[in-house]
C-alpha positions in Angstrom: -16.5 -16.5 5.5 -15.3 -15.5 1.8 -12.4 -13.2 2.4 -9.8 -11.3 -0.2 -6.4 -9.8 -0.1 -5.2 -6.8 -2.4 -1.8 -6.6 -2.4 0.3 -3.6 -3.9 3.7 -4.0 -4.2 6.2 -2.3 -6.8 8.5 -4.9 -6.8 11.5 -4.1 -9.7 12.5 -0.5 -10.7 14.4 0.8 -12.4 17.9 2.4 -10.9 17.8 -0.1 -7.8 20.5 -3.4 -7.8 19.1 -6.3 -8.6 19.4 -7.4 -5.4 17.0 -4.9 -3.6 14.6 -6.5 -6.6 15.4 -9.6 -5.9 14.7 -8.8 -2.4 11.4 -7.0 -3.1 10.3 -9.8 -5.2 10.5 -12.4 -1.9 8.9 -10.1 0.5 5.7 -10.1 -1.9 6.2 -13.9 -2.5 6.4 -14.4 1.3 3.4 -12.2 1.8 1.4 -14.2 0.0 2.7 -17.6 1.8 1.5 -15.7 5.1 -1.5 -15.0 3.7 -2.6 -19.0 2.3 -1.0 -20.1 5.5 -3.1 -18.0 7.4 -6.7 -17.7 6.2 -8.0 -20.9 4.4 -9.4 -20.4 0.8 -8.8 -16.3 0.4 -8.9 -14.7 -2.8 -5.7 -12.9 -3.4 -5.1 -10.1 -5.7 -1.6 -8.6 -6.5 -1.2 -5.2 -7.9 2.4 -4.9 -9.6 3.2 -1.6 -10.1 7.4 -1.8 -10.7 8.9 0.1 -13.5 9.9 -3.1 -14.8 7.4 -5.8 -15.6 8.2 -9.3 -14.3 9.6 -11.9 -16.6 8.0 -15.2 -17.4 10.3 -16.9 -14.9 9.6 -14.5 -12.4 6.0 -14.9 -12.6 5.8 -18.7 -12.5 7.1 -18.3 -8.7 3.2 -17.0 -7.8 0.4 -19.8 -7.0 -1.3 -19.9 -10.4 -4.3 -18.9 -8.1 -3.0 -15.7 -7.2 -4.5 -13.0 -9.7 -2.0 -10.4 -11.1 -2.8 -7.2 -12.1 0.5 -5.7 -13.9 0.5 -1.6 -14.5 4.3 -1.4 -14.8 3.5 0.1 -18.4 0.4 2.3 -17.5 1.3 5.9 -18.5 0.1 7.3 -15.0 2.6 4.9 -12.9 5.1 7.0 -15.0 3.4 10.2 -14.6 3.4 9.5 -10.8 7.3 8.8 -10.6 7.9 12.3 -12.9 5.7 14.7 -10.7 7.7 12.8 -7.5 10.6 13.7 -8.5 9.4 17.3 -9.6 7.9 18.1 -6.3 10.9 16.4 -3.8 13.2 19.4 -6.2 10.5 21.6 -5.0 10.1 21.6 -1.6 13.3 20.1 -0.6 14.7 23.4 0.1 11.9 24.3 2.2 11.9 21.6 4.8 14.5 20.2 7.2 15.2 16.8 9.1 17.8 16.9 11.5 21.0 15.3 10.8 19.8 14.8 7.2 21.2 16.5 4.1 19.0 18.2 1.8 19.7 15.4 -1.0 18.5 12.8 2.0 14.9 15.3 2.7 14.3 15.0 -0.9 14.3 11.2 -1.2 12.0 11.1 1.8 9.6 13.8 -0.1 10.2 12.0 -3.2 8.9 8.2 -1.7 6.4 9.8 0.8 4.7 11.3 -2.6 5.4 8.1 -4.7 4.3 5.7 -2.2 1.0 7.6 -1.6 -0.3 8.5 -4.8 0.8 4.7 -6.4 -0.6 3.0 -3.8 -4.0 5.1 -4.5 -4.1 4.5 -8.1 -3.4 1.0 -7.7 -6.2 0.5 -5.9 -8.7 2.7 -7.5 -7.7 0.6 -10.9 -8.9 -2.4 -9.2 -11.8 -1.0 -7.4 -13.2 -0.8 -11.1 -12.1 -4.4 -12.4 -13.5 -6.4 -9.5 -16.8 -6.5 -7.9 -15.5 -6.7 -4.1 -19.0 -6.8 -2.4 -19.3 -10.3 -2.9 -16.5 -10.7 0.2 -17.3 -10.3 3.9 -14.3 -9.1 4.4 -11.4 -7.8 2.0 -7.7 -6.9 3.0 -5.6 -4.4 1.9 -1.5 -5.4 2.7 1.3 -4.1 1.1 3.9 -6.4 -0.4 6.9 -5.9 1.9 5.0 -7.6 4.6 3.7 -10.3 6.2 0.9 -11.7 8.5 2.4 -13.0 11.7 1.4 -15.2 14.3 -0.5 -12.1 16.1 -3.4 -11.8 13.2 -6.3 -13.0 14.5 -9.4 -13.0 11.3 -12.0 -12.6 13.8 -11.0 -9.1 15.0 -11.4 -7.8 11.4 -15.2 -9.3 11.3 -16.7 -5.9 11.5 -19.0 -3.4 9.0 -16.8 -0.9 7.5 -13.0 -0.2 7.9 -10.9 -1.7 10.4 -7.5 -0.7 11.0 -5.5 0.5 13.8 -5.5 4.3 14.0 -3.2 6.6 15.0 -2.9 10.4 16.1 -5.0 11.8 12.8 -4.0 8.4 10.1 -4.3 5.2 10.3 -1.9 2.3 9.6 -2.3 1.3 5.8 0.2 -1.5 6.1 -3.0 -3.5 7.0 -6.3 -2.6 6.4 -9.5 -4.3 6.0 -13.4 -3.3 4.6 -16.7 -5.1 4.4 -17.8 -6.1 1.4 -21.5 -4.2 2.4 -19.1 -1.1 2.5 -17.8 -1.5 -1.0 -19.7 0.3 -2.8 -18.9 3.8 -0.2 -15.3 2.7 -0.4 -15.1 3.1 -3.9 -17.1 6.3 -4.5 -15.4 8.2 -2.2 -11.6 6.9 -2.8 -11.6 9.7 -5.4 -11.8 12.0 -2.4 -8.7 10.5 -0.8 -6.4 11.8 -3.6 -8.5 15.1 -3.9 -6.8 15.8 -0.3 -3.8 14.0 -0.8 -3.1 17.0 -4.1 -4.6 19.6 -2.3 -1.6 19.2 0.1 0.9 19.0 -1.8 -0.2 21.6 -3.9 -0.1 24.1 -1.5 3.5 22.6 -0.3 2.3 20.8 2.6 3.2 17.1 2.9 0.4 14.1 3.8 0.3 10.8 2.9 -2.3 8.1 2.1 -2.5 7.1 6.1 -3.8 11.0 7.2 -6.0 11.4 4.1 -8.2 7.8 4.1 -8.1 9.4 7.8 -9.9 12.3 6.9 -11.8 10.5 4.3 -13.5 8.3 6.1 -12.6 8.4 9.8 -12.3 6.6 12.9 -14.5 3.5 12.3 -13.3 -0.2 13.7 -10.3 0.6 15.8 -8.0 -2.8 16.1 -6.9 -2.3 19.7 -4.4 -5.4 20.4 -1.8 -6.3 17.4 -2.7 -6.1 13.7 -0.6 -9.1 12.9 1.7 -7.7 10.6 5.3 -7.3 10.1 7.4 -6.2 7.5 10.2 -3.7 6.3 9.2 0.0 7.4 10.8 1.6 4.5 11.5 5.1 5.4 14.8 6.5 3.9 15.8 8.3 7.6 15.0 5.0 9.4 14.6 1.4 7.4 13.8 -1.1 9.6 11.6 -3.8 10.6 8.2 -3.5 12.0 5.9 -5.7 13.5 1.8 -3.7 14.5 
């Protein structure tokens, strides 16, 4: 079975300590230790899309097998972070969380935008470089977690999208498609952001999880554990999460 792992991760930017970068930069390394210690011989693919690129002795940390794919200069990673910011200004007046002052509802606005629409353009760039049809099965994870001893290959060994959905989303912290499905993957990913604008346009907030939802559906639903865990990073409740 020839399998492959994208990984996104933003791992330095600019305006955090070094030590949250220091920290984001060992998540993605132990990510990818899950992932080799997990499944034998899978491609992996990282997706770096930090406002500040990783330095030569930063890089030589990563299995010279791993394949990086660096956007920390690409003109619409810094497009994405402006119009964030823009639109958390926006609409931070018009919604509430309780307990929460208005300067903590626009940080969640601003990452719930950020995290989305990166995360999407990430993986639309590399839906052009690579030819994933090839696979029989190829993983999304995002680089602040990690398989765990739950993840079990086999229940990902479907046609399609497998994931574990919830009340209109699904979980993108783990994710998986056939390589036979490719091809509809990447022709209609265009249409994930379409919705995901749409939204936000008209001052109503979605993310990634409700619009690949809407997209493409309920298709391989992972009933028992995905066999991940990681930091939940929501700026009203960090934490660690295990699906």
């Amino acid at each position: 079975m020839k399998t492959a792992f994208i990984i996104t991760s933003a791992i330095k930017i600019k305006g955090n300590k070094d030590i949250d970068n220091l920290n984001r930069l060992q998540q993605t390394l132990h990510t990818i230790d899950s992932i080799r210690s997990k499944v034998e011989n899978a491609d992996i693919f990282l997706i770096e899309t930090g406002t500040i690129a990783l330095n030569q002795e930063e890089l030589v940390l990563f299995p010279k097998d791993v394949k990086i794919l660096p956007l920390n200069d690409n003109d619409r990673v810094h497009k994405i972070e402006q119009n964030s910011t823009s639109i958390a200004e926006r609409l931070s007046t018009k919604f509430t969380i309780k307990d929460k002052s208005v300067e903590d509802v626009k940080n969640f606005i601003k990452l719930a935008y950020l995290k989305s629409v990166t995360e999407h353009f990430a993986l639309q760039v590399i839906f052009k470089i690579y030819d994933f049809s090839k696979y029989d099965t190829v993983f999304k994870i995002s680089g602040r977690y990690f398989l765990n001893e739950k993840f079990n290959l086999s229940n990902y060994n479907n046609s399609g999208i497998t994931a574990r959905y919830i009340k209109n989303g699904q979980i993108t912290a783990l994710w998986a498609f056939s390589g036979d499905y490719f091809k509809e993957v990447s022709e209609k990913w265009i249409d994930v952001l379409k919705n995901i604008n749409a939204k936000w346009s008209n001052d109503e907030l979605t993310d990634i999880e409700h619009e690949m939802y809407s997209v493409f559906g309920v298709q391989n639903n992972v009933s028992s554990e995905l066999g991940v865990s990681g930091i939940v990073n929501l700026p009203t409740n960090r934490h660690l999460g295990s699906y």
